[in-house]
N, C-alpha and C positions, 0 to 999 in steps of 0.2 A: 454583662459584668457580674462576676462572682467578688459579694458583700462579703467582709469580714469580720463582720461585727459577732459572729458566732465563733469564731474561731478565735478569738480575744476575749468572748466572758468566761471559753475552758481553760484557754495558757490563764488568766488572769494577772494581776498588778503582781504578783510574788516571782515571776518569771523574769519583770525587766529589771534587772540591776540596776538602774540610772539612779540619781538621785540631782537635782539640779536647783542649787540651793544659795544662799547669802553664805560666801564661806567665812569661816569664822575670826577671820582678822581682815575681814573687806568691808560690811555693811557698805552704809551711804558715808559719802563725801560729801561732806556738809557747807556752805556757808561758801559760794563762791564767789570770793571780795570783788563785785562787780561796782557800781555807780548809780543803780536803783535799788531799792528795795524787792523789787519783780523783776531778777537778771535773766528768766524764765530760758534754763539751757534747752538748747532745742535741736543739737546737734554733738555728736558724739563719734572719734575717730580715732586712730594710734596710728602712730610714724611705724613703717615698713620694720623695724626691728623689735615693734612692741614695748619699748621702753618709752614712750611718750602717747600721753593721751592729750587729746585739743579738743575743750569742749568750749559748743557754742555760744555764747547767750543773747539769744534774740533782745530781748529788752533790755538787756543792761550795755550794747551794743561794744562789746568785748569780746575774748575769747581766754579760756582760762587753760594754763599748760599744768598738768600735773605727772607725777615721777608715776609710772605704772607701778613700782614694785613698791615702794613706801609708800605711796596713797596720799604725798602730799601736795599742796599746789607749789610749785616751784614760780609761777610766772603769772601775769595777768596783763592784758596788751589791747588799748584800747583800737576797735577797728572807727568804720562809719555807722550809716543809721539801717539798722535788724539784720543780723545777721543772719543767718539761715544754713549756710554748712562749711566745710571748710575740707584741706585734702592736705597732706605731707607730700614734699615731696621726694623722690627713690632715695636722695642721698642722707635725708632726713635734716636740711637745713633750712629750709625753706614749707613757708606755710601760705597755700593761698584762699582767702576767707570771700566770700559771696556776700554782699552787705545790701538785701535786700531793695529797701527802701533808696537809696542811693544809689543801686543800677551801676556798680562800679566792682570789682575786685580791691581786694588788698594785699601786698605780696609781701610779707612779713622773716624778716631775719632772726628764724626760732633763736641761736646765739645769743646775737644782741637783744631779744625781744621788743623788736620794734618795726616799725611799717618801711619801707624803704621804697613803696610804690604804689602807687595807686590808678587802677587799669578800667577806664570807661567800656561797658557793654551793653547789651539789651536791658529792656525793660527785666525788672525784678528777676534778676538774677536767686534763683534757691538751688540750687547743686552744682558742682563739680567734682569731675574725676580727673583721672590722670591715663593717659594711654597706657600701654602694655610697658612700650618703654622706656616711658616717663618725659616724654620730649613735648608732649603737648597737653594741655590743661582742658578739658571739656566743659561749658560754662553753659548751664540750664538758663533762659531766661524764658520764666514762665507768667508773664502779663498777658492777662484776657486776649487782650488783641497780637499778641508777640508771637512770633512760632521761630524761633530760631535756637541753636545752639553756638555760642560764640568759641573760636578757638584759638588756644595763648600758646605761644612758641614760648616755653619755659626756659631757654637759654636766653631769649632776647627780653620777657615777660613782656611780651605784645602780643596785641590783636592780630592776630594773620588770617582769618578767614570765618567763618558760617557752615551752618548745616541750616538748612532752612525746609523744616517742619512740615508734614501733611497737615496736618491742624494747627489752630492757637493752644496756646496753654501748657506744650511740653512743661513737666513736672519733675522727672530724675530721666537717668541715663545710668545702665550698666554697659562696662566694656565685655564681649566672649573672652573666656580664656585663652585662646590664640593672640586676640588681640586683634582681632580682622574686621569686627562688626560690630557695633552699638545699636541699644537696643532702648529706644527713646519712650520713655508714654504721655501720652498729649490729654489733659487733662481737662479737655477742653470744655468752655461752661456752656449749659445748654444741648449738650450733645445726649441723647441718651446712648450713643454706642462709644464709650473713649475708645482709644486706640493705641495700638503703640507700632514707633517707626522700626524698622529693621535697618540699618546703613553700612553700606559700605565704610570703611573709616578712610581709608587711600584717596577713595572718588569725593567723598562725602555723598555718594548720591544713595537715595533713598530704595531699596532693594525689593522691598514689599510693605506694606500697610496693614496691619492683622486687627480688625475689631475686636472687641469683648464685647457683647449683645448685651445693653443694659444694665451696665457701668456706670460709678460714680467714683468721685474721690479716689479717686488712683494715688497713691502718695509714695509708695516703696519701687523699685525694681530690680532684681538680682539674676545671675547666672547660676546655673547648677556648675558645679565644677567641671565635669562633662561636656559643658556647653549644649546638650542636648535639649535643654529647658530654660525658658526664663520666669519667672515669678515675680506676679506683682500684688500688692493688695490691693485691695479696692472697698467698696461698699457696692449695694445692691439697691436701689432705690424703688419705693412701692407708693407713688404719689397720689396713687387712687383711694386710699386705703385711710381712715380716719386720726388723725393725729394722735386720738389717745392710744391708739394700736400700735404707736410708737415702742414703747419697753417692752413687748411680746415679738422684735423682729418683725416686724409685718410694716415698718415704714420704711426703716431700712435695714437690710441684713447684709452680712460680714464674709466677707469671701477673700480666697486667694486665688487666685486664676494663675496657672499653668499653663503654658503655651509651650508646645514644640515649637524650636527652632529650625526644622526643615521646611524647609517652601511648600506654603499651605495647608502649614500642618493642625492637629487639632488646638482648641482652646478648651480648657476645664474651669469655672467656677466654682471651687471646691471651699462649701462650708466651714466657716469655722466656729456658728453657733449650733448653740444645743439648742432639747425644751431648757427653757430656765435656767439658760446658762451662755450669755452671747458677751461674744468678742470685737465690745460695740468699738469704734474706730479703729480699726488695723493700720498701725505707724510705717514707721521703717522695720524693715526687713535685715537677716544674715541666714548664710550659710556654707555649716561649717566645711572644714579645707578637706573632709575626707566625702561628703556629699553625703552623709548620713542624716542630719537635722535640719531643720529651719527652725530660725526663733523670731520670732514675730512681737513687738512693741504695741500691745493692748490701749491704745492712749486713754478713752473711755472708761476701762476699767482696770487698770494702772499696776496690770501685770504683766511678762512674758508668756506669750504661749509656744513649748514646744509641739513641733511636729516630726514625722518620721517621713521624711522625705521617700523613701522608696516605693513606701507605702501608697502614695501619694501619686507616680507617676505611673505605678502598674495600672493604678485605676483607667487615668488619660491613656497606657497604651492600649492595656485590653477591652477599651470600649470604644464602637462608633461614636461619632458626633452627638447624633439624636439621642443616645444616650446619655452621655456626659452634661446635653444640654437642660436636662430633667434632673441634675442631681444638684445643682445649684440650692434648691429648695428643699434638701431633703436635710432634716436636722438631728435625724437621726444616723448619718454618715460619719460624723464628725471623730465618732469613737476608734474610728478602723484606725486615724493615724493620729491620733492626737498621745503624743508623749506624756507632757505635763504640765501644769500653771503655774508659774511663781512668781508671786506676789512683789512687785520691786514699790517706787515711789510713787508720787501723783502726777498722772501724763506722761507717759515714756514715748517722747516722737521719735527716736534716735536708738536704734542698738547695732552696737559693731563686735564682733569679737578679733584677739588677740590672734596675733599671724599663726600660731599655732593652733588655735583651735581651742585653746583649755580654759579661757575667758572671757569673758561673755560682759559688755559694757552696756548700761541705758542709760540714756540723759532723760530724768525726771522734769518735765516743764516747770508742774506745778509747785514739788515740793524743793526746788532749787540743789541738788545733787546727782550724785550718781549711782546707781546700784552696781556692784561688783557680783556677778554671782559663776560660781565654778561648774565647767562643762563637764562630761563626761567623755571620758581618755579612752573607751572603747573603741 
């Protein structure tokens, strides 16, 4: 593999035009009139036409509606106990929320702002998506011992069926842009190799089983718009290695792993710390509609980090395995795709952007809001 890191200190930072920033009538969204004092949102998403944002909040066990374009809360809708993510659905009238601790769904009448249902599933339900064409609801339930994905017929909002897990522990689910295949990661505890399932979505059967060598904390999963890739974060775990070596990445280090989507294709653990400079827990995951960026939710150190996606999969093509499997640890890579850092609130588990692309949302855990910050329209 040919390193880019020399061909990026001669273009230098005066070449890229981006600028990716708090625009100036968005900052934080403060004060989400929740029921605890730690409403701690932990999930962040918009209704298919971008004019509604649903954010989560794990401890104040609510969900808070605000207007996208005036930045204010229009709504606040009590669910059950921890919520953890929540999905619109196509038509944009219906909201189904994941309540963790309760092992139940909520299927909420955005309208009315109120619950109208409440749907028993696996152990600790934390994500849901929605198929391609909106007919069915994918429901993560990720308990130690659980390996299932639960599935809701949104016309009737019932349980109709399972995907049942190569591992325990499934953690999110992206759908491919067709819509043909889901692309599950089992977060499984204990395991030093997580994994993630490839499925059929028709059969529900399981198509292949792709390790990451030395995986931890999987918590994101996404498609490249292409479908050619899917991206997860993870951490990298170094158990041998002395606790205080922790702050210097040598306990555990920050990775995104890139996987081809063809049958048995490569995996990339692809750095995202420097020297003295790490991207300690990588959250949830976006990427945008033109397949240029990823923005990555820093929970640890409580900013976004862009990346240059292209950048990122040249590497995964034009290298063997053996190769790619040696750059995990190199922390001087980082530079080749790394776009830029910004700074949002405290703990950003959650970022989605806006159907177009020009907005970019995090849910703050810690500091109880949201960051609004503007993408670049290249």
């Amino acid at each position: 593999m040919k390193k880019k890191a020399l061909l990026w200190s001669i273009l230098g930072a005066g070449l890229i035009s981006l600028v990716l920033a708090q625009s100036s009538n968005a900052g934080f969204i403060q004060g989400t009139r929740v029921r605890t004092d730690n409403p701690s949102p932990f999930h962040v998403t918009t209704s298919p036409d971008g004019k509604l944002l649903v954010v989560t909040n794990q401890s104040g066990h609510s969900v808070t509606l605000i207007n996208a374009q005036t930045k204010k809360i229009i709504g606040e809708i009590a669910v059950e106990v921890q919520p953890e993510a929540s999905v619109v659905s196509r038509d944009g009238r219906t909201l189904y929320v994941c309540n963790a601790e309760s092992d139940n769904v909520s299927v909420i009448d955005i309208g009315g702002k109120s619950v109208k249902k409440t749907i028993k599933v696996g152990d600790w339900p934390c994500s849901v998506k929605l198929s391609k064409d909106g007919s069915k609801a994918y429901v993560v339930c990720s308990g130690n011992m659980w390996n299932s994905v639960d599935i809701i017929d949104t016309s009737k909002n019932e349980k109709v069926g399972e995907i049942k897990t190569s591992h325990y522990g499934p953690r999110d689910i992206a759908i491919s842009p067709d819509g043909k295949t889901g692309a599950i990661i089992n977060d499984s505890v204990g395991s030093i190799n997580r994994t993630v399932d490839f499925v059929d979505l028709a059969s529900g059967r399981i198509t292949e089983t792709r390790p990451i060598h030395g995986s931890a904390n999987l918590r994101g999963v996404a498609y490249t718009p292409d479908g050619a890739f899917v991206l997860v974060t993870m951490e990298q775990p170094k158990n041998w290695l002395p606790v205080c070596e922790a702050e210097n990445a040598q306990i555990f280090s920050n990775n995104l792993a890139v996987l081809e989507t063809k049958p048995g294709g490569k995996v990339a653990c692809m750095p995202l710390d420097e020297h003295n400079n790490y991207d300690g827990n990588p959250y949830g995951l976006a990427v945008d509609p033109g397949g240029k960026y990823v923005y990555i939710g820093i929970r640890s150190m409580h900013r976004v980090t862009i990346l240059d996606l292209a950048k990122m999969t040249d590497i995964v093509v034009s290298s063997p395995q053996e190769e790619l499997d040696d750059l995990k640890n190199d922390l001087t890579l980082m530079v080749d795709y790394l776009v830029q850092r910004v700074n949002v609130g405290l703990g950003p588990s959650s970022v989605c952007l806006s159907p177009d692309g020009k907005t970019l949302y995090a849910a703050n855990y810690f500091s109880n809001s949201v960051s609004v910050i503007s993408t670049p329209t290249d």
